[in-house]
VOGU-3710 file (C-alpha; in Angstrom, 3 decimals, decimal comma):
1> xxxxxxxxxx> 24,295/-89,186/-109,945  23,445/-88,225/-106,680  26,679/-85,606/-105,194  27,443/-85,452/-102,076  26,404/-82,454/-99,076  29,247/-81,136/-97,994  28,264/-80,278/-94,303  28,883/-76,476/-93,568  31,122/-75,213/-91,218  29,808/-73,657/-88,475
11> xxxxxxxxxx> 29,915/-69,875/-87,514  32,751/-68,187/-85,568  31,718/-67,829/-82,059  32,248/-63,951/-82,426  29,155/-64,315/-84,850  27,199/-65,543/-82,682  28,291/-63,791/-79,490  27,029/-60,611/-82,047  23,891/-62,549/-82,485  23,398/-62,507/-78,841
21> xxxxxxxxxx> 24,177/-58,063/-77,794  20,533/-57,255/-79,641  18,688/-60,069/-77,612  20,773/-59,422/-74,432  19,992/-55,794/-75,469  16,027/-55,747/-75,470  16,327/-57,407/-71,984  17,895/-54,867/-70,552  15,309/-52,204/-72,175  12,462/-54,284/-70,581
31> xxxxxxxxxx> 13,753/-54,310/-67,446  14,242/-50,247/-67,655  10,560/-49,665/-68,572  9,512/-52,340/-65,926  11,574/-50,674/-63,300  10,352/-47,286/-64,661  6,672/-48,062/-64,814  6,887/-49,309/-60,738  8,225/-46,559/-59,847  5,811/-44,419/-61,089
41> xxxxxxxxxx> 2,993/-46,628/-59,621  5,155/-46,650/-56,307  5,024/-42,685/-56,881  1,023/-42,701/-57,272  0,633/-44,470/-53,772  3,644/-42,753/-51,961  2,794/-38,635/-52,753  -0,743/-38,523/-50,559  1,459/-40,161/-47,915  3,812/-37,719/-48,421
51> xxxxxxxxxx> 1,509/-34,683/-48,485  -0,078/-35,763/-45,361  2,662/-36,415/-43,371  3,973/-32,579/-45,034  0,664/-31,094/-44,607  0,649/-32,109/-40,956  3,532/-30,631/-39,645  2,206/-26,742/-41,472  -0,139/-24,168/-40,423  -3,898/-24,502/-41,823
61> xxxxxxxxxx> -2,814/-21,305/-43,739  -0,490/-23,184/-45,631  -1,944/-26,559/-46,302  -3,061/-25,872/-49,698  -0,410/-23,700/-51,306  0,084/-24,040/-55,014  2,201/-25,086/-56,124  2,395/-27,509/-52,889  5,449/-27,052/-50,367  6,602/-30,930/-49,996
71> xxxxxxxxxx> 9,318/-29,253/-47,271  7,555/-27,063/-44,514  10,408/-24,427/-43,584  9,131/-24,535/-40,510  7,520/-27,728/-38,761  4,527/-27,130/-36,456  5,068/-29,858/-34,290  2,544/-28,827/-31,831  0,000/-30,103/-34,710  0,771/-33,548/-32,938
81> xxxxxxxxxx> 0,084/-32,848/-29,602  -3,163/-30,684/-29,697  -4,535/-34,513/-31,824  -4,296/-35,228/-27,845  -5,616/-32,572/-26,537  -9,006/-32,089/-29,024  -9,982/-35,945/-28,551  -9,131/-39,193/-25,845  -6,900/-40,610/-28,477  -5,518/-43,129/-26,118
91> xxxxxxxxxx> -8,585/-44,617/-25,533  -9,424/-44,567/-29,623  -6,121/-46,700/-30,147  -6,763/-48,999/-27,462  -10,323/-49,793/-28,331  -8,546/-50,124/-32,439  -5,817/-52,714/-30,494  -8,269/-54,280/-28,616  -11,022/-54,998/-31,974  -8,532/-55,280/-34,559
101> xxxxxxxxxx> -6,105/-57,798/-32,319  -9,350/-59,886/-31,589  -10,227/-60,074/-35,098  -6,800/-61,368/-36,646  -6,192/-63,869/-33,845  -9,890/-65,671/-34,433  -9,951/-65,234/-38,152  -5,875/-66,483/-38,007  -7,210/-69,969/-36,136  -10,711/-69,844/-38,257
111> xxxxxxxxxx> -9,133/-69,839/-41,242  -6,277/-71,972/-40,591  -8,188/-74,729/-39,524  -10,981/-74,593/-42,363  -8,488/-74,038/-44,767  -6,617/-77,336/-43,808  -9,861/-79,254/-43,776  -10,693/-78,313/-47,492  -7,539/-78,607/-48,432  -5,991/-82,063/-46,972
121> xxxxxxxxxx> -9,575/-83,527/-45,087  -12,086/-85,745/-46,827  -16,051/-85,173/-46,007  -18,625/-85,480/-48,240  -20,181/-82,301/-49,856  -16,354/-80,771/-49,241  -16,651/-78,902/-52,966  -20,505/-77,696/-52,323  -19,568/-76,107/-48,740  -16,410/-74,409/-50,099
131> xxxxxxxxxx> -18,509/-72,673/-53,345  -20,997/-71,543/-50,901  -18,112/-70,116/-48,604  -16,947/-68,336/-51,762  -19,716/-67,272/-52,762  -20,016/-65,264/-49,525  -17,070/-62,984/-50,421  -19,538/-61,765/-53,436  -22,100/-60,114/-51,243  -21,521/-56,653/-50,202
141> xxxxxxxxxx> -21,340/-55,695/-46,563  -24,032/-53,250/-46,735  -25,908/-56,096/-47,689  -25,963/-57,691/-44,652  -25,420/-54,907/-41,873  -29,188/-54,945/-40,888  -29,872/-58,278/-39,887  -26,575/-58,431/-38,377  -27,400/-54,832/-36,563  -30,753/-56,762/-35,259
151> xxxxxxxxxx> -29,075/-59,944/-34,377  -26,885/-57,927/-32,384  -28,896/-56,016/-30,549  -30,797/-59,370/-29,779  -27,483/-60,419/-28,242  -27,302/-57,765/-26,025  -23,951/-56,606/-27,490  -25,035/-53,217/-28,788  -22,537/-50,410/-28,114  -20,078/-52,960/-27,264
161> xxxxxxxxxx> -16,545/-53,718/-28,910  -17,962/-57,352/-29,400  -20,184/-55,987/-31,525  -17,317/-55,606/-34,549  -15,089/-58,731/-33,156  -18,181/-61,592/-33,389  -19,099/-60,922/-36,931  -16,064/-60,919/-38,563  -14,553/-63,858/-36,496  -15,174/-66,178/-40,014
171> xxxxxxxxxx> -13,590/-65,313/-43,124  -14,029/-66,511/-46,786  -10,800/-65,092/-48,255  -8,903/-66,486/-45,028  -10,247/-69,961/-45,865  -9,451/-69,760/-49,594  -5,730/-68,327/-48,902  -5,139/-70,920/-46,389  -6,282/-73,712/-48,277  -4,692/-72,989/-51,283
181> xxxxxxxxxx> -1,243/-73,290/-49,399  -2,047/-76,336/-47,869  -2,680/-77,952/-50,972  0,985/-77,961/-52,004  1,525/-79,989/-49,112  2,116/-83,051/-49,461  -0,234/-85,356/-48,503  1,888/-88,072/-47,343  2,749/-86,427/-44,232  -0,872/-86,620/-43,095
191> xxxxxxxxxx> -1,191/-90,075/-44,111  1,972/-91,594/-42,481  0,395/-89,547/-39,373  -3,102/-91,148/-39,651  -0,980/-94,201/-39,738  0,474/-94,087/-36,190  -2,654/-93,149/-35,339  -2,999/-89,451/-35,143  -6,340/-87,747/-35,393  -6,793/-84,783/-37,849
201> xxxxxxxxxx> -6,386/-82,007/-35,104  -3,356/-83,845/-33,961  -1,973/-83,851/-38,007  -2,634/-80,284/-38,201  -1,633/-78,957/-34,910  1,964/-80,714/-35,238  2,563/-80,898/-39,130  1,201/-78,645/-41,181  0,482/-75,306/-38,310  4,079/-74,892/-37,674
211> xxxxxxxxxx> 4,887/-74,618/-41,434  1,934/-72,435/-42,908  3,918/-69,337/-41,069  4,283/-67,756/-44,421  0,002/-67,560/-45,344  -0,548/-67,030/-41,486  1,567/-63,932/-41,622  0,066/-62,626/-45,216  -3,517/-63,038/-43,647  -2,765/-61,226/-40,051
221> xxxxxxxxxx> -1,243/-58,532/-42,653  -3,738/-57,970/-44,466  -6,857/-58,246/-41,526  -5,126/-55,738/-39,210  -4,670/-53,215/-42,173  -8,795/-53,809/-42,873  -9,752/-53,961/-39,704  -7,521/-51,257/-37,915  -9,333/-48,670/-41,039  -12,830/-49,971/-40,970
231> xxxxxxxxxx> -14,840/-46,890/-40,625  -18,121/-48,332/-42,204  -19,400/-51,006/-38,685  -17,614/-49,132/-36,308  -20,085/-46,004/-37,396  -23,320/-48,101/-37,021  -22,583/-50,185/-34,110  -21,021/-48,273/-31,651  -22,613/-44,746/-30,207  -20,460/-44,445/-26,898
241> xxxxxxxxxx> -17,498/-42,143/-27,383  -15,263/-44,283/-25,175  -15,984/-47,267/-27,310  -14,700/-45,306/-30,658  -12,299/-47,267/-32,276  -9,512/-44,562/-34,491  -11,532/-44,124/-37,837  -14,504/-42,949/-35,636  -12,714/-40,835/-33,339  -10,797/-39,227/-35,278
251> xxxxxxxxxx> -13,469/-37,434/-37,230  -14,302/-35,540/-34,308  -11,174/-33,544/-35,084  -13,057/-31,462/-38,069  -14,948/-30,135/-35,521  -18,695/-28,846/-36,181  -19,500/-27,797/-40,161  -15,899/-28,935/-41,005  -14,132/-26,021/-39,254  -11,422/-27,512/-37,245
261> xxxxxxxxxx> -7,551/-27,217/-38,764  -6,786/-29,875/-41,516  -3,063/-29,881/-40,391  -4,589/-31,888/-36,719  -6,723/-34,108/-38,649  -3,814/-34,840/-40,880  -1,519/-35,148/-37,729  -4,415/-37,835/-35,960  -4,216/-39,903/-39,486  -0,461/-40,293/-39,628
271> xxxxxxxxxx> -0,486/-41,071/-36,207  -3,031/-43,904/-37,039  -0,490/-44,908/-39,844  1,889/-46,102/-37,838  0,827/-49,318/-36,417  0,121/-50,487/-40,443  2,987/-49,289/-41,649  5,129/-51,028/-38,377  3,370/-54,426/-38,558  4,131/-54,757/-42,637
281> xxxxxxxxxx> 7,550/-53,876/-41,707  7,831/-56,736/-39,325  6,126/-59,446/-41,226  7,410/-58,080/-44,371  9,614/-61,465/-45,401  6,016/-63,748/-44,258  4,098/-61,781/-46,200  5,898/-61,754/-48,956  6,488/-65,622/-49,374  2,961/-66,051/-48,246
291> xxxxxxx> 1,587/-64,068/-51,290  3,789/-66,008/-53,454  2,900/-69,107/-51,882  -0,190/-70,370/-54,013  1,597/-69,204/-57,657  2,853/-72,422/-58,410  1,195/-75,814/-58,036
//
């Protein structure tokens, strides 16, 4: 004869509220070691920021104390001023405003557009074009600085801000960031446009510009923080000292053989610090949400 289960009661909660402290327990541990482990990454980045900026403000004398002074006792403030005195550093940061506020505007409208068209526009060949874009972000710069010197020169642009704003007005990682947003639009809003009878610029001039903020901001980000530190064109295309953009310029400041005071050098580079650091500060909340943007599709 078959006997009956008898079903079994089930456990006290304060059994399984026990159950629960290890599991709620390793959570917490995790979260230590994560926080723990960024802050020692945050650490790696931060000290040679730190020793500049503290280097900077000391006499050459003391710049390379060991063990290091993080604190100077006594700031050499005149370290900042004689940056203005050695070299026309006015004229350096214009000519960086001037090149690096060129470049993010074009590459911001370049990339915008050509990112919505492979995103949300049908042509044919659409996936050939867009590999071969790609494929451009795998071939070095040095690469190509020759026939782009000669093609240059052949423009009559040599010597000339230009010179550093026309090559770099297309972007392959612009395209790919921008499209990659606009394909978690949805598509509906383009086609109840097309409907009424708006044309493709009109769709993405009125819909999906205004709302691509977030990307927009990630991408100006990250171009002006290239571009404002290229060292590598600037030093091949330009020869003029007036037409020095900051990376150039400042290397004047070591003077002949290396001899002039690391503590002005160090002063001219925090000084060219600023606008990066200021302009992630203000699009700090776009650039976040724009780097986050393409996670999730």
């Amino acid at each position: 004869m078959s006997t009956a289960i008898k079903p079994q009661p089930a456990p006290p909660s304060s059994t399984i509220e026990k159950a629960r402290i290890p599991h709620v327990g390793r959570r917490k541990v995790y979260r230590g070691l994560g926080l723990v482990l960024l802050i020692v990454i945050a650490a790696v980045f931060v000290l040679p920021i730190l020793w500049t900026i503290s280097t900077s403000l000391r006499i050459p004398a003391q710049s390379f104390d060991n063990p290091p002074q993080w604190i100077p006792l006594n700031p050499v403030w005149s370290n900042y001023s004689a940056v203005f005195d050695q070299v026309p550093l006015a004229t350096f940061f214009l000519n960086s405003v001037i090149v690096t506020g060129a470049i993010v505007i074009l590459q911001l409208i370049t990339s915008t557009m050509s990112g919505y068209a492979f995103a949300l526009v049908r042509f044919r060949g659409k996936g050939a074009v867009f590999a071969m874009v790609l494929a451009t972000m795998m071939v070095p710069a040095q690469t190509t600085i020759i026939p782009i010197f000669i093609l240059i020169r052949y423009l009559g642009l040599s010597d000339n801000l230009w010179s550093l704003v026309i090559p770099a007005v297309g972007g392959a990682f612009g395209t790919f960031l921008m499209r990659q947003y606009f394909l978690q639009m949805p598509s509906e809003l383009a086609e109840a446009a097309r409907v009424d009878g708006a044309s493709n610029f009109q769709i993405f001039a009125r819909i999906y510009a205004p709302i691509a903020l977030p990307p927009m901001a990630t991408l100006a980000v990250l171009n002006f923080s290239a571009y404002w530190n290229e060292f590598f064109r600037p030093l091949i295309f330009l020869q003029s000292t007036n037409n020095f953009t900051l990376p150039v310029g400042l290397v004047s400041l070591q003077g002949n053989f290396g001899t002039g005071s690391i503590s002005i050098v160090l002063a001219g580079i925090v000084i060219a610090l600023i606008p990066s650091i200021a302009i992630f500060l203000l699009a700090q909340r776009y650039f976040v949400e724009g780097i986050t943007a393409g996670s999730f599709r």
